[in-house]
N, C-alpha and C positions, 0 to 999 in steps of 0.2 A: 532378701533372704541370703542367708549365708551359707545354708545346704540345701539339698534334694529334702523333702517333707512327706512322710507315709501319713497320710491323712484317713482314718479307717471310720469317721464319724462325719456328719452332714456339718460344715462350719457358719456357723450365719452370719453376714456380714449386715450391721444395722444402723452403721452411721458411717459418714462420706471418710474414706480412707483411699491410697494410694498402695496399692500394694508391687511392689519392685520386685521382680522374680529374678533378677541377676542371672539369668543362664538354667535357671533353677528349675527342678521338677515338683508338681504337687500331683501324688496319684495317690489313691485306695486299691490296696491288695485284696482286702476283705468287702463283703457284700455291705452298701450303706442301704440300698434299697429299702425301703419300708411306706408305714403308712402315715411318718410323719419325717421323711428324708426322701431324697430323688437325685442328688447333686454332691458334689464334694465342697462347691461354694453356693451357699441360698443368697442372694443378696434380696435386704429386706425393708421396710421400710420409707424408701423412696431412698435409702441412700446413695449415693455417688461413688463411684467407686472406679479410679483410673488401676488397669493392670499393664504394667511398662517391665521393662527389663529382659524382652527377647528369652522368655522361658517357655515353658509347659505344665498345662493343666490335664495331668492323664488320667481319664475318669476308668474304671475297671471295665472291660466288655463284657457287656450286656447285661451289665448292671446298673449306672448311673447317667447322669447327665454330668457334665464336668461344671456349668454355669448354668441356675437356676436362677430367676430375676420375677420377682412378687410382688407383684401389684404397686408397680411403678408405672409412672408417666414416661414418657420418653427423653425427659431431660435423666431422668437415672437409669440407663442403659449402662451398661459398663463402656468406658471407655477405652479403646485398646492400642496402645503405643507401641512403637517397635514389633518384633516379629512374636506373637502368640500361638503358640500350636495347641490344638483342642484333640485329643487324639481319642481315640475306641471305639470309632467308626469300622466297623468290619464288615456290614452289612444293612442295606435297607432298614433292617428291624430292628436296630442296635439304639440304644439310648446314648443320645453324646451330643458333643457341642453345647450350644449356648439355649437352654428354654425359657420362654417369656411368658408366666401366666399370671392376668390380670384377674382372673376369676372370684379374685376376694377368698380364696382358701388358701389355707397352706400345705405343701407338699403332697397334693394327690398329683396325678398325673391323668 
């Protein structure tokens, strides 16, 4: 990435990609929340996907997840290199970090 990224919609990541955050920020100012969003990254598919480059993924608080992962095996877990911050943790009840739903649907929570 070459700049900080206002990401205000759910992104679905659907085939094995490296994404390089260079230092970089990816956050949602605005609500993604819904009933077919939950995350700022869905990764979907079973794809692969390394995230490297000592950035951040800042999901809005208590609104999102920052990394969503759909009905993968555990060979497509995100891979995570260098320093990744997951940040909008504020509280117990807060949606953030990395969610893993195998459940065969998409984006309920």
């Amino acid at each position: 990435m070459l700049a900080d990224v206002e990401q205000n919609t759910q992104l679905a990541i659907n085939k094995d990609i490296t994404l390089e955050l260079n230092g970089k920020t990816i956050k949602n100012t605005e609500d993604i929340w819904s009933d077919n969003a939950n995350a700022i990254l869905s990764i979907t598919n079973g794809a692969k996907v390394t995230i490297t480059g000592n950035g951040t993924i800042d999901a809005k608080e208590s609104d999102c997840y920052a990394i969503n992962v759909v009905n993968c095996e555990k060979s497509c877990l995100p891979h995570l290199q260098d320093a990744l911050e997951l940040r909008a943790c504020q509280s117990a009840a807060d949606r953030c970090g990395v969610r893993v739903d195998n459940s065969r649907r998409h984006g309920s929570a």
